[in-house]
N, C-alpha and C positions, 0 to 999 in steps of 0.2 A: 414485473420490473426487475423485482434479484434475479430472474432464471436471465433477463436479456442482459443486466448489467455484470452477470458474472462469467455470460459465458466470453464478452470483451474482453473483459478484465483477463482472462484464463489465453483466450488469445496473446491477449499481451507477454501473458507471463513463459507461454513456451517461446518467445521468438529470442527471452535474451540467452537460454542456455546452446540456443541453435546459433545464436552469432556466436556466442565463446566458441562452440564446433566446428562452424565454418572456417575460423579465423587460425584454431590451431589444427586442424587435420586438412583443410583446402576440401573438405567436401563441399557441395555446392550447400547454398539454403534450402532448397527443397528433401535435399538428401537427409539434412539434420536435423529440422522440424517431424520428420516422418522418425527418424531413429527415437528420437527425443516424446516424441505423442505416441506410437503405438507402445514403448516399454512403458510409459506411465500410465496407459487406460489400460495395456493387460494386466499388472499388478493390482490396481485398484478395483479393477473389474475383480478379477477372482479372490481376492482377500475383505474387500470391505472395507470397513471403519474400523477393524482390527488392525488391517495392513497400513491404514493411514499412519493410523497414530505410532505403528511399532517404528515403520520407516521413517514418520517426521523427525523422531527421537534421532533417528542416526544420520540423517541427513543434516540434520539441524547441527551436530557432531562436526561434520564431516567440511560443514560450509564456516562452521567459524574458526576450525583451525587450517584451513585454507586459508581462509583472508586474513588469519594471523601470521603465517610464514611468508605470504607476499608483502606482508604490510613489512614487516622487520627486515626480508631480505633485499627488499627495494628500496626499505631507507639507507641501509647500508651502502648500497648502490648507489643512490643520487646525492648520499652528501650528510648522512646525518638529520638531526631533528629539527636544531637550529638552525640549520639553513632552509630548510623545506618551510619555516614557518618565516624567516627572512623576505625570503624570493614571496611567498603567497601573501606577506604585507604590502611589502613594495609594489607591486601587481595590486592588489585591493580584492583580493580572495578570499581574506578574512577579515570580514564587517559581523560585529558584533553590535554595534549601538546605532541602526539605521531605526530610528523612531518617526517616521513618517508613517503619518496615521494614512494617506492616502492608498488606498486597497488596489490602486494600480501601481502598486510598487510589487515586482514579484517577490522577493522574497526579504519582510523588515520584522522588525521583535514581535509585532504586532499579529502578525499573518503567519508568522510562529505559532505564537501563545492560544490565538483565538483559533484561526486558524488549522491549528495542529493539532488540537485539542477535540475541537470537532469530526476533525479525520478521523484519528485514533478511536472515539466514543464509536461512529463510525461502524468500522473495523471490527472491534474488541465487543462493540454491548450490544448491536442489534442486527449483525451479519450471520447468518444461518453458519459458513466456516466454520465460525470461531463459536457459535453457542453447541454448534451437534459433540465439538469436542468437552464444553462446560458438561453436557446432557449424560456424556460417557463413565462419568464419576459417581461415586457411590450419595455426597452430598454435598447441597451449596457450599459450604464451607471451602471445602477442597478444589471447587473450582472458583474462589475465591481468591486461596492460596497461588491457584497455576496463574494468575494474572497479574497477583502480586509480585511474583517469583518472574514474571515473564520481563517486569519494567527494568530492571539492571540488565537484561541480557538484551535486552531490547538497545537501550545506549551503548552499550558496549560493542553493538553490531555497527552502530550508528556511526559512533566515530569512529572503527576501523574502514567503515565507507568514506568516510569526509578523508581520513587519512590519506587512503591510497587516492583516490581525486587528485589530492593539495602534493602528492609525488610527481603524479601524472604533468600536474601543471608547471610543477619546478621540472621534471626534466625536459619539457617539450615549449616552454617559457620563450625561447626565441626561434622555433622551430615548428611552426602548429602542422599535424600531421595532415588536418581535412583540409587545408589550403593550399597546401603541397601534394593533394591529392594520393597519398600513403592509404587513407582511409577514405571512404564515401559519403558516411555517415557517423556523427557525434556519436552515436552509442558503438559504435565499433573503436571508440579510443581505447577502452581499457583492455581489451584481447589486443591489441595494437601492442600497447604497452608491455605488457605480461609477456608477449613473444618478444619483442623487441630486446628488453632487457636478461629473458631466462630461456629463449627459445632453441637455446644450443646447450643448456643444461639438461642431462636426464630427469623425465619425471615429473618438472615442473609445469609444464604445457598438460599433463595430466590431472594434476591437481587443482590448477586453474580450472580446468572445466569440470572436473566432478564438486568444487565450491558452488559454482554456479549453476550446475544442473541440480542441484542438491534443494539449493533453496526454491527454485522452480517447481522441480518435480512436488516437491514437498507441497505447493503450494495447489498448481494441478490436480491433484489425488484429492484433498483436501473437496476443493471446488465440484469436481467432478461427484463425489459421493453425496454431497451438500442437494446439489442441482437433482441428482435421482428422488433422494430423499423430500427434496421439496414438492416435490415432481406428483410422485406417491400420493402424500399427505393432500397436498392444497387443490392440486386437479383430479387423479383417479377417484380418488374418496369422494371428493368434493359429488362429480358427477356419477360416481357409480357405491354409494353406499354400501351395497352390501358386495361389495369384492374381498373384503375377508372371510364371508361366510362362504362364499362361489369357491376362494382359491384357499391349497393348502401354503403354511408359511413358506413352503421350499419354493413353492410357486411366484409366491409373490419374492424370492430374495433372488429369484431367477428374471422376474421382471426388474430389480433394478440392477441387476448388475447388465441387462441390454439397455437400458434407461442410461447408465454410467460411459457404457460403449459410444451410445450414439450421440451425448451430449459431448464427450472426450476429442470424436472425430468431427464434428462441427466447429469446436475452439480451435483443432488443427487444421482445420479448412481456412477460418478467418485470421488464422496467424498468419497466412502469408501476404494479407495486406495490412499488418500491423507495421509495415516499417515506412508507410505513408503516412503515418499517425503522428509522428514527431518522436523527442526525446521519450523511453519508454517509462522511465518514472516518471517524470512528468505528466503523461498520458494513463498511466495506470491510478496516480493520486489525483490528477484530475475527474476520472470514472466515476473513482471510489467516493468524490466529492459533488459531483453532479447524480448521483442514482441514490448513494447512500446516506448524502444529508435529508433528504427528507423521509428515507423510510425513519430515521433517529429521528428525525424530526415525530413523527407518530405517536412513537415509542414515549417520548418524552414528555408529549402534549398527554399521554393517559396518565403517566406517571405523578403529575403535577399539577393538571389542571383538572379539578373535580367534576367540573361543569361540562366537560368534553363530550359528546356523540362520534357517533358514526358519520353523521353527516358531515363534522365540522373537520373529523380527522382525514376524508374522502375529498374537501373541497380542499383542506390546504395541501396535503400533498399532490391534486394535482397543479395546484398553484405553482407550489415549489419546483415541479418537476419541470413546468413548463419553463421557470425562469432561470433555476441550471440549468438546462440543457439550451437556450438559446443564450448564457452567456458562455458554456461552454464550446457548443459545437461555432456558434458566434465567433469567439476569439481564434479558432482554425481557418475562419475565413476572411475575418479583418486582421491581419497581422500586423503589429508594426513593425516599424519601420527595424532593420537590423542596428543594434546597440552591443558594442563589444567593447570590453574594457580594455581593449589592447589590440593595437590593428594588426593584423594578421600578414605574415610573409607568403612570397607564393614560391621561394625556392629558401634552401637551406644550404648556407653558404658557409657556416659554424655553426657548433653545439658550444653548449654549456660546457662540454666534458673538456675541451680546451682548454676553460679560461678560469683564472682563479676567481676566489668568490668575492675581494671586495671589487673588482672589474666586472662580473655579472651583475652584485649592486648596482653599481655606477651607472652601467646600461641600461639595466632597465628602467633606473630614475631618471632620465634622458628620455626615453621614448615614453614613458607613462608623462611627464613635463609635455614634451609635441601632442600625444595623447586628449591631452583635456586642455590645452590653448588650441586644438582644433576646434571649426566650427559642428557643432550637432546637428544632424540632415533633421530636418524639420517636420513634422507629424502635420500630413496635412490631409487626415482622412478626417469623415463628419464627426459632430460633436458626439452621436451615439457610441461609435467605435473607437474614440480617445478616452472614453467614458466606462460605461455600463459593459461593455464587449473587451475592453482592455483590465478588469477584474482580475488579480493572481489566483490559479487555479487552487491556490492554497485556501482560499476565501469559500470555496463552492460549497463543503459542506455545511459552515456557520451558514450562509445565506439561507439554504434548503432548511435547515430546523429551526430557524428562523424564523422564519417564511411560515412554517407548517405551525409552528405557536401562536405566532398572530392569527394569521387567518382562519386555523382552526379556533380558538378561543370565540375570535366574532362571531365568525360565524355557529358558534352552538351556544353561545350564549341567550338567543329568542328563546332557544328551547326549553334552555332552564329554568326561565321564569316559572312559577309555577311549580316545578316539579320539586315534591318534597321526598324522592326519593334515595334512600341513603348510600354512599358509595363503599364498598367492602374495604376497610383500611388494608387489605394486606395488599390491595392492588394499587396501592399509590405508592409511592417512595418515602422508604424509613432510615432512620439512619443507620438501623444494625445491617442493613442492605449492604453497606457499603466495607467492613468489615466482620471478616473470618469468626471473629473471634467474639461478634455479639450474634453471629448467625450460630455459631456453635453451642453457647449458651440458651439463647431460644429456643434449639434445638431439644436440649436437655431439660428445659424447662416444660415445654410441651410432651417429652415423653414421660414425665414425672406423674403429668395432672391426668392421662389416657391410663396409667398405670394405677393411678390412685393413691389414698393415704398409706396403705401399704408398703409399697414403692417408698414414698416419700419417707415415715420412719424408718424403715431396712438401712435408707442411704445416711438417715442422722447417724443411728447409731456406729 
């Protein structure tokens, strides 16, 4: 399930630096996906998890002072701070206090908090990615530290994302480009944008796309080396034992870097029906939320639940997996009904750049008023799919671990009965687990008592 839910996900993720490509050099998509997938599976193919991690480091550089120069030079551009946050009030762009507990709400505090939380655990605690780069370090500690270290830079990506959006929408606020047919598709706004505003400036149109191939590529490489590695381990080994004693190590680092190839060229095969997929974050946090709640879900059922089997960890996540993926794949095919918070023009008859700003207020308080004393088209699919299949994809991972604690627990609970025997404490969850700095302790406490009393007076004295 990781090797199919990652190589999706990997699809997904080469298609958004191939639209920035398309969008600024007019190459076609097929053109930019191929430039874009074979420099990222040669590099990763010939370097490894060396090359990952030196590249992530400068990509990761590369992508967030990118979207820091668009972010500053485009507010410049549209009007300032205070306006950008005016225009996205007035509009209803910025909801902060939607407390509707209903999970068919897409996106409320709620589907955040639980929701968002689950993603990320996700993500970060039980996705092969992000552990082979924990595994790279000398000690848990230290990969402790990079995760710690990661949550600032993490929101700081964040809101320069929401930022440039909440630009996007101030300056295209009476002018929407996909109804005016400018662009095809909703993920093609922000290359829209970016040229629109800087596309006759030097350099800029460059930058934009090396931010966005940046973080892509980053991520690619990453996936790519993950999926051999898993590859190796859980199937070759699994069915051929002794293939480390048959092959020499060069042998075997020569098998995954074609392991790396062939999984590389298959993401870029399925990348080019990624853009039937819908919005691409959306479709990527949803993936990551229908495959990867219930492997956390596993993960968490051994962590916590003492009484746990194989049986019980086996029956719930196929439980879980069953019932993501039919509210996910579900909700692609029940869609409702189109809800927009602002009716859309289909020609551009004025811009913003016109009209001063308390007259852009004005208007839009005007048409957001005709707005919502309009009648709402009416949801008249069955009750399953106003329901169960109308779920925010935000929801999918809490469901699947979920999902996997309950019905794991039940079900290995018969087994328990009876059984007196004992579970190893270091394979549950502790709380020096959870910080650096009781794991580094441990650490030294444990090399203390292997060393001996010795040891231990050298270090009083």
């Amino acid at each position: 399930m990781f090797v199919f839910s990652t190589v999706l996900y990997l699809a997904i993720v080469l298609y958004a630096p191939a639209l920035a490509l398309n969008a600024v050099t007019g190459i076609s998509m097929s053109g930019a996906l191929l430039a874009v997938g074979v420099v990222c599976i040669f590099y990763t193919a010939i370097g490894g998890l060396k090359a990952v991690i030196y590249t992530d480091l400068l990509q990761t550089l590369i992508m967030i002072g990118g979207m820091v120069v668009i972010l500053v030079v485009a507010m410049i551009e549209v009007g300032g701070l205070g306006h950008v946050f005016e225009v996205a009030s007035i509009g209803k762009r910025i909801e902060l206090d939607d407390f509707r507990i209903s999970p068919t709400v897409r996106h409320s505090v709620w589907s955040l908090i639980f929701g968002g939380t689950f993603t990320g655990l996700a993500i970060y605690g039980s996705n092969q990615i992000q552990v082979q780069r924990y595994l790279a370090v000398s000690h848990k500690s230290e990969a402790q530290k990079a995760i710690y270290m990661n949550i600032p830079i993490i929101v700081v990506m964040m809101t320069i994302q929401a930022g440039i959006g909440l630009l996007a929408y101030t300056h295209y606020v009476f002018c929407d480009p996909l109804n005016s047919k400018k662009i095809l598709a909703p993920d093609q706004l922000l290359p829209y944008f970016v040229m629109d505003l800087f596309g006759s400036v030097p350099g800029f149109p460059g930058l934009f796309v090396s931010a966005v191939s940046s973080g892509a590529l980053s991520t690619v490489s990453s996936g790519v080396n993950a999926l051999a590695a898993v590859t190796l381990e859980d199937v070759f080994k699994e069915f051929y034992p002794s293939i480390e004693d048959r092959f020499t190590q060069t042998s075997i680092a020569h098998m995954l870097k074609v392991l790396a190839v062939i999984y590389g060229l298959f993401a870029l095969t399925l990348a080019w029906f990624v853009g039937q997929a819908g919005q691409i974050l959306q479709a990527a946090i949803g993936l990551f939320g229908m495959t990867g709640g219930p492997i956390l879900g596993v993960f968490l059922l051994g962590f916590f639940v003492k009484i746990a089997n194989h049986k019980g960890a086996t029956v719930g996540f196929i439980v879980a997996m069953i019932l993501t993926l039919t509210i996910g794949f579900g909700s692609q095919i029940n869609k409702p009904p189109a809800s927009q918070l602002l009716p859309r023009f289909s020609s551009c008859n004025f811009t913003n750049l016109t009209m001063n700003n308390d007259l852009i207020y004005d208007t839009l308080r005007h048409k957001m008023a005709e707005h919502v004393s309009a009648p709402a088209e009416e949801d008249t699919r069955p009750f399953l799919s106003r329901t169960i299949l109308s779920i925010s994809y935000l929801w999918y991972a809490f469901i699947g671990s979920v999902t996997v604690l309950i019905v794991g627990t039940l079900v290995s609970l018969p087994f328990a009965i009876g059984n007196k025997k004992e579970v190893d404490p270091l394979l549950m969850f502790q709380h020096r687990d959870m910080f650096w700095w009781d794991s580094e302790y441990s650490f030294k406490q444990k090399e203390m008592q292997n060393e001996g009393p010795e040891a231990t007076q050298k270090d009083s004295v």
